[in-house]
C-alpha positions as CSV (number, residue, x, y, z in Angstrom):
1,X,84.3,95.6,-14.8
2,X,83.6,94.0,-18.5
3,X,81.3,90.9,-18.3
4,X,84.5,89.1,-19.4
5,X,86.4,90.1,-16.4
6,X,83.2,89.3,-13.7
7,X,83.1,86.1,-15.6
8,X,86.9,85.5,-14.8
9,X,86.1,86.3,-10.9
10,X,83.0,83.4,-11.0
11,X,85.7,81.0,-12.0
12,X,87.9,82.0,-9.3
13,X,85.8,82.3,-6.8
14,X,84.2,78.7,-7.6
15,X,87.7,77.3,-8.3
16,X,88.6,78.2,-4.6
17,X,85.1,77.1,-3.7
18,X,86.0,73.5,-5.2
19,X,90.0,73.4,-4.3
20,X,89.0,74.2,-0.6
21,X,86.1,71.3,-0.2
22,X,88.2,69.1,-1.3
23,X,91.2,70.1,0.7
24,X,89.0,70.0,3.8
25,X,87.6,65.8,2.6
26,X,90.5,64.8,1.8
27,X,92.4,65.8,4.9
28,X,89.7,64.1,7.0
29,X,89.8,61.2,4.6
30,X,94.0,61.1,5.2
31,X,93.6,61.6,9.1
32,X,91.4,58.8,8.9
33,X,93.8,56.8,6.9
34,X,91.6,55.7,3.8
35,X,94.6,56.7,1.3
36,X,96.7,53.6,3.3
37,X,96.9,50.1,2.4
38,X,96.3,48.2,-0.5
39,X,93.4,50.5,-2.0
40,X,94.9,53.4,-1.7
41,X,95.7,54.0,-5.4
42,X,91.3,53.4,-5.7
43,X,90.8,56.1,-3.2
44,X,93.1,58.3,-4.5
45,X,91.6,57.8,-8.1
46,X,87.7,58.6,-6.5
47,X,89.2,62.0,-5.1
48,X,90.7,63.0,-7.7
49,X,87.0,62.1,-10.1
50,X,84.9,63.9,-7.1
51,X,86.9,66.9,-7.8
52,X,87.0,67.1,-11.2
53,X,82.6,66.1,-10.9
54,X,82.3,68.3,-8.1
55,X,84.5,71.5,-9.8
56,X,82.3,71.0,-13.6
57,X,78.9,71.0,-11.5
58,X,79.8,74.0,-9.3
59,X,81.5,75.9,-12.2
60,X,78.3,75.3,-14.7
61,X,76.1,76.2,-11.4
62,X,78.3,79.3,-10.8
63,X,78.0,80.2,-14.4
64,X,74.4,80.3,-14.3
65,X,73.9,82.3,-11.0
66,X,76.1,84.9,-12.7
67,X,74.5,85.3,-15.6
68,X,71.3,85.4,-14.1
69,X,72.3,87.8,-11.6
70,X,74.3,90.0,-13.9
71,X,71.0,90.0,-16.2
72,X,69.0,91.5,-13.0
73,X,71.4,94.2,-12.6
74,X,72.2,95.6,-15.8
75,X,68.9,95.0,-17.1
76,X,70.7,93.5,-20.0
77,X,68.7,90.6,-21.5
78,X,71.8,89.0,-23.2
79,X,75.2,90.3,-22.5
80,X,77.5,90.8,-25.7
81,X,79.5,87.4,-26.5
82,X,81.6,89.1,-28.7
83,X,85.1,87.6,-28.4
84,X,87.8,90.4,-30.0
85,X,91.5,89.6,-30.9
86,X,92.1,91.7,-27.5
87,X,90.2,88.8,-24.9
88,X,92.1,86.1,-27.1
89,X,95.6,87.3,-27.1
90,X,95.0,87.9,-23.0
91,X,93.6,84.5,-22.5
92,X,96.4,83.0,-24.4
93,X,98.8,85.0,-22.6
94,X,97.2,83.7,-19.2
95,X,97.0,80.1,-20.5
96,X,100.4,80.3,-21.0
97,X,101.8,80.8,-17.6
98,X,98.8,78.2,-16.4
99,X,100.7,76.0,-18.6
100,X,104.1,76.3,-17.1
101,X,102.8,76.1,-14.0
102,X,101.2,72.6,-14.5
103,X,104.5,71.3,-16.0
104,X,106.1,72.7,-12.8
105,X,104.1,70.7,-11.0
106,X,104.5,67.4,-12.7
107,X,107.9,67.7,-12.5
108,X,107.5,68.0,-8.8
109,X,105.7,64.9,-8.8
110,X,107.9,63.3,-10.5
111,X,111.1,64.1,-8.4
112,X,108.6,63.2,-5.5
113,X,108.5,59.8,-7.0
114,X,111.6,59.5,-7.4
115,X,112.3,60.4,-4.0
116,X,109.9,57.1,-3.3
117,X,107.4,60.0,-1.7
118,X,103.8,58.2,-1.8
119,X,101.2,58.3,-4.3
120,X,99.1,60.3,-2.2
121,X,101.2,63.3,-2.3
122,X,102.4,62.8,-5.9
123,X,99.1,63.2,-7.0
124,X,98.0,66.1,-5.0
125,X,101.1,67.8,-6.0
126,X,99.4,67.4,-9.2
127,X,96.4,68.4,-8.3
128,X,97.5,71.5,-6.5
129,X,99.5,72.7,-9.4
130,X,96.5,72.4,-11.5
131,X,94.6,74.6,-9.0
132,X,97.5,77.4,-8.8
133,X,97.3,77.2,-12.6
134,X,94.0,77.9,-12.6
135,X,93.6,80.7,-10.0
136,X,96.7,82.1,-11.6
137,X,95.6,81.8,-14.6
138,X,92.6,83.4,-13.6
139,X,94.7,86.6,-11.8
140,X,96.8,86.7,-14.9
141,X,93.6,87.8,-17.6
142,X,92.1,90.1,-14.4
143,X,95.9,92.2,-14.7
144,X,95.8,92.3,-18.0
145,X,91.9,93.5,-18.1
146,X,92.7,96.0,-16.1
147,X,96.4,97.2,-17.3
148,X,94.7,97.3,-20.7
149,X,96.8,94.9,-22.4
């Protein structure tokens, strides 16, 4: 595996780290009825910045361990950050089925809205198409590593 590619399956492998955290809160949090009544919209909004906190921190964290980590191994002091036109075309390629994945997902919220579904689960319809974006995202530039473009 390229450092590219091992740096593609940190960011999955914290992604899922992150997504599954806070699946697990905010279930408990929804059993427990927080996101009901009049401050739901607050609680909701909290989640939603203790994710997005929570997945920066881990990622940066995750970054760090692998580089470290990857130094160890390969005895490599500082791995090439050489960006060719190959790792941009297949990160564009991946970033474009990320995107129509988000816009799936908004348009799922927003027929879940209409529908008069709750706030609660027109954001995390949001939220959850952000994360398939990203872990597709993430498989999509791991394919195309390995095909070979």
């Amino acid at each position: 595996m390229t450092y590219q590619e091992k740096n593609v399956a940190v960011s999955l492998i914290s992604g899922v780290i992150v997504f599954a955290f806070y699946a697990y809160f905010t279930r408990q949090m929804y059993q427990a009825g927080v996101f009901e009544g009049p401050g739901a919209g607050a609680q909701i909004g909290k989640s939603i910045l203790w994710l997005i906190f929570g997945g920066i921190i881990v990622h940066i964290i995750a970054q760090i361990v692998f580089s470290i980590v990857h130094a160890i191994i390969t005895k490599e002091a500082k791995p090439s950050s050489v960006v060719d036109e190959r790792d941009r075309l297949i990160e564009l390629r991946a970033l474009r089925v990320a995107y129509y994945i988000i816009g799936a997902g908004f348009v799922g919220a927003m027929i879940a809205l209409a529908l008069e579904q709750t706030y609660f689960l027109t954001f995390n319809i949001m939220i959850f198409s952000f994360f398939a974006a990203s872990v597709v995202e993430g498989l999509v530039q791991l394919f195309l590593y390995r095909r070979g473009f």
